[in-house]
C-alpha positions in Angstrom: 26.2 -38.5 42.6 23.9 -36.0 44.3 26.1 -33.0 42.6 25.5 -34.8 38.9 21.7 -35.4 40.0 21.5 -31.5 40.7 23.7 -30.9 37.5 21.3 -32.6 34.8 18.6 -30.6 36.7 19.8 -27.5 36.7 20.7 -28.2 32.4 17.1 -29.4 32.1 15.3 -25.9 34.0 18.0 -24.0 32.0 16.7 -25.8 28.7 13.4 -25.5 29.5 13.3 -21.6 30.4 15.3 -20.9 26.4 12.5 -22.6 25.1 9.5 -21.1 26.6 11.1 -18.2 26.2 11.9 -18.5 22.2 8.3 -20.3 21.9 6.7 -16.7 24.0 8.7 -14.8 21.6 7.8 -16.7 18.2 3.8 -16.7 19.2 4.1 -12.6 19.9 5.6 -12.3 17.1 3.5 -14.3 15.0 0.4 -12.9 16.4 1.8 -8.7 15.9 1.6 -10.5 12.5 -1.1 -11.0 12.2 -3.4 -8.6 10.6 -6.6 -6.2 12.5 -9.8 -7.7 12.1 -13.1 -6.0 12.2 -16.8 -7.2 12.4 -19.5 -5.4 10.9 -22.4 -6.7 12.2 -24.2 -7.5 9.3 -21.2 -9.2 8.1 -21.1 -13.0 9.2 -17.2 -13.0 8.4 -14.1 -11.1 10.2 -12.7 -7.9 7.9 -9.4 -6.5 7.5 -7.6 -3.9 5.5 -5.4 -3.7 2.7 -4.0 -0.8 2.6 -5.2 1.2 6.0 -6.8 4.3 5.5 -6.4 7.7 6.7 -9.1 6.9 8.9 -12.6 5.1 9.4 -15.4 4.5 12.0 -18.0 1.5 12.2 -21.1 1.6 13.7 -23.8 -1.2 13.4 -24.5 -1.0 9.3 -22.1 1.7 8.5 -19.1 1.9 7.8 -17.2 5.5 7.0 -13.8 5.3 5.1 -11.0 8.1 5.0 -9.0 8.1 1.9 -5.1 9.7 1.7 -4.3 11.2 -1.3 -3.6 10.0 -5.0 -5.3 6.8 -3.7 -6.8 4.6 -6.5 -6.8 0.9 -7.8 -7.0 0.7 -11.7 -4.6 -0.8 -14.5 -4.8 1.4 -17.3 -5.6 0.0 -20.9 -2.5 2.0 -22.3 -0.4 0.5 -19.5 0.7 4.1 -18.4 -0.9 4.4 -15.3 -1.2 1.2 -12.5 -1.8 1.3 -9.0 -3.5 -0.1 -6.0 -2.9 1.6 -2.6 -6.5 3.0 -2.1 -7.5 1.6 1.0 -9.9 -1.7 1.2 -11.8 -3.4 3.9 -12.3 -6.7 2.9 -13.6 -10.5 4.2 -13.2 -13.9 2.6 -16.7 -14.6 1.1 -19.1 -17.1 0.1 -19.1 -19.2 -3.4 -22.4 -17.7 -3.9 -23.2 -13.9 -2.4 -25.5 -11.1 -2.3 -24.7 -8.1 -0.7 -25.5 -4.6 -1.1 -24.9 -1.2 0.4 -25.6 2.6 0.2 -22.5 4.9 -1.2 -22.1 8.4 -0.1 -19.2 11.1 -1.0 -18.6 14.9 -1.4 -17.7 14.5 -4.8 -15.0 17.0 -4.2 -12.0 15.9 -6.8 -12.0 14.7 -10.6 -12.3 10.4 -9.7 -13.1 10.5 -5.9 -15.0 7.5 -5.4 -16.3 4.8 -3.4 -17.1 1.5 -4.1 -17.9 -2.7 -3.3 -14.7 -4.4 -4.5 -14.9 -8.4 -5.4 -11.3 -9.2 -5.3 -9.1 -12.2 -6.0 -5.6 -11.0 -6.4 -3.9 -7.8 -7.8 -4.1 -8.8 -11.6 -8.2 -10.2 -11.5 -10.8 -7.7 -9.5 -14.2 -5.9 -9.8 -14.9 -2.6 -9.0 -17.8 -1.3 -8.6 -17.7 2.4 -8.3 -19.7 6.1 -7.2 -17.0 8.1 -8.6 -16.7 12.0 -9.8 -15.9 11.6 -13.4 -14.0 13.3 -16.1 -16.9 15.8 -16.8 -17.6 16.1 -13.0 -20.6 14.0 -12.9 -21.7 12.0 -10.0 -21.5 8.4 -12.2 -22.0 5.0 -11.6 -18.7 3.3 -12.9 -17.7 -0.5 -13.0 -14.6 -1.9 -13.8 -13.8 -5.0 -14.8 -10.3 -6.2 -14.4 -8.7 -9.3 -15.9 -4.3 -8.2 -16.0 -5.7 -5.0 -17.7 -8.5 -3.1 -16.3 -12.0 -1.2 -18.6 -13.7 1.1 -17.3 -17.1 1.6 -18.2 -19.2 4.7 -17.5 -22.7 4.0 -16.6 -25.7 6.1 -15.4 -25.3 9.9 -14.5 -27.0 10.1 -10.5 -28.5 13.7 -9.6 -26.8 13.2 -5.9 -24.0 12.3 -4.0 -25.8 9.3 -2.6 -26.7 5.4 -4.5 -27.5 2.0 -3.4 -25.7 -0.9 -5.1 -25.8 -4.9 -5.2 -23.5 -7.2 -6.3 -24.6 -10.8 -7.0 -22.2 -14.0 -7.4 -24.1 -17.4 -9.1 -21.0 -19.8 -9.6 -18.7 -18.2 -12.1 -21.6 -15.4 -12.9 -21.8 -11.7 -11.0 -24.5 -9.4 -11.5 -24.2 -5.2 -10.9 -26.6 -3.5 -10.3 -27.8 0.1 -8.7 -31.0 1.8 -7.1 -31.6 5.1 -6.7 -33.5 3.9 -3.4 -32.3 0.6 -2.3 -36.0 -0.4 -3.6 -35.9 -0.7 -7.5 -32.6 -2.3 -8.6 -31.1 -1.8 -12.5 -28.8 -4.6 -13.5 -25.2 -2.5 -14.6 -23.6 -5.6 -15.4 -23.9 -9.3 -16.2 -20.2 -11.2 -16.9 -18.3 -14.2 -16.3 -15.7 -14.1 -13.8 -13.9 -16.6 -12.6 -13.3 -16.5 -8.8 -11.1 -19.1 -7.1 -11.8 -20.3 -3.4 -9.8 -17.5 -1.0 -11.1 -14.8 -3.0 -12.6 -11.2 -0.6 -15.3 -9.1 -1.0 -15.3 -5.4 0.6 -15.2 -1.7 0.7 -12.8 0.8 -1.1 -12.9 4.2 -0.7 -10.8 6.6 -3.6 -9.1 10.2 -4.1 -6.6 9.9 -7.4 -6.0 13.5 -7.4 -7.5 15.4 -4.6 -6.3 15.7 -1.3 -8.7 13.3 0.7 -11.9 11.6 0.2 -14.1 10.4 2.8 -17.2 7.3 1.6 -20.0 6.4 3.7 -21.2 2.7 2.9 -25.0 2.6 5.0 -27.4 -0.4 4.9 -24.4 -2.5 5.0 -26.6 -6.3 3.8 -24.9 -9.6 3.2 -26.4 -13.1 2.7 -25.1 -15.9 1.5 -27.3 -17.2 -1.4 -27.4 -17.7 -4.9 -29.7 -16.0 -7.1 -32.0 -17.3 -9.7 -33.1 -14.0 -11.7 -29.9 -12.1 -12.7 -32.9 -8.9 -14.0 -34.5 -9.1 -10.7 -31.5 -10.0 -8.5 -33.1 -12.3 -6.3 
């Protein structure tokens, strides 16, 4: 009896060590899962990246972002051209947001760019780019994509350096820029339709050059919803 006794045991400890050996293993593997997240502090939500950059730094309100080459996220009109590996640092966001940042570049390659992404899946985003463009103007560029992407060229900037705001009201979002984070200039004012789980973030570009390093300063995020689309507030 006492050798059956120690048996049953000796089956149970052996039973129990598999599994809290397979559950250890399932949790560590489940949390190397599990993706990097980052806190900006200005930012009441975690961040993470999709697509990881070449390299970036955060500190307090600013966030610098690296950029490999032929980076970019557009869906060409003529369906000839579509990617999205440029690298994004993104949270889940409000229903209803403001948030705003500066954008600074070297403008050194044709489409180097940074920008404030609102992004719901690979097919339906918003970016809203500082980008060298096809004449090698500094330009303020948003685009708009619903399966296929536009691209509209705004205002021509004199520097490498702009302040922009994006605004979410229900299914509205307002663009807009400032030449000094003071006086704001609605870009654009469109229906999009955002389901709950969509992100909001920070993509840094280089289609054709080598690299392309963004600075995003005065980092602000609230979560509120405007009542003046022309005044943003």
């Amino acid at each position: 009896m006492g050798r059956f006794v120690f048996t049953m045991k000796f089956e149970f400890m052996r039973k129990f060590i598999c599994l809290l050996f397979t559950l250890t293993w399932v949790y560590s593997k489940a949390d190397a899962q599990k993706p990097e997240t980052l806190q900006i502090p200005t930012i009441p939500h975690p961040l993470s990246w999709s697509n990881k950059p070449l390299s970036y730094s955060i500190r307090m309100d600013t966030l610098d972002i690296q950029a490999g080459e032929k980076t970019d996220m557009f869906r060409d009109p003529n369906v000839a051209y579509n990617t999205d590996n440029a690298p994004k640092l993104m949270f889940y966001a409000d229903d209803d947001f403001v948030i705003s940042a500066s954008i600074e570049q070297a403008f050194t390659s044709q489409w180097d760019g940074g920008a404030l992404v609102v992004w719901q899946d690979s097919l339906n985003w918003i970016k809203f780019c500082f980008e060298k463009d096809y004449t090698g103007a500094r330009r303020v560029v948003s685009v708009v994509t619903k399966n296929i992407s536009d691209d509209c060229n705004s205002v021509e900037m004199p520097g490498n350096r702009v302040f922009y705001k994006i605004a979410k009201a229900d299914n509205v979002v307002t663009l807009y820029f400032s030449a000094d984070g003071i006086k704001w200039f609605l870009v654009r004012h469109l229906q999009f339709d955002l389901k709950p789980g969509f992100q909001v973030g920070f993509l840094a570009q280089s289609p054709t050059g080598k690299k392309c390093t963004v600075q995003f300063s005065h980092i602000a995020y609230t979560k509120k919803k405007i009542k003046d689309p022309y005044l943003g507030e």
